[in-house]
C-alpha positions, 0 to 999 in steps of 0.5 A: 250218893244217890241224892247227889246223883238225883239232884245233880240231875234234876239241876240239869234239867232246870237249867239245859232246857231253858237255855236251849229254848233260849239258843233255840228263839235267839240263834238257831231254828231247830225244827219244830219236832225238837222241843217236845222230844227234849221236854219229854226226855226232860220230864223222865231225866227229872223224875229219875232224879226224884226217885233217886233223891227219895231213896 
């Protein structure tokens, strides 16, 4: 169960944060702060996601 739970989670993070920098260049100006918060959120999302896939 966990290494679904991890890999369900790493697979959000390869795909919600280029889709947001996406909607972020082509429709939306989100303030210059936004992008490194979500990469740092997205580095400890994924690496939580690794440590529930090597348990």
């Amino acid at each position: 169960m966990r290494q679904a739970i991890g890999t369900a989670l790493q697979f959000c993070c390869l795909v919600f944060l280029p889709l947001m920098v996406i909607f972020s260049i082509n429709f939306y100006n989100f303030p210059l702060i936004v992008m490194p918060v979500s990469l740092l959120i997205t580095i400890v999302i994924f690496s939580l996601g690794q440590v529930l896939k090597s348990e």
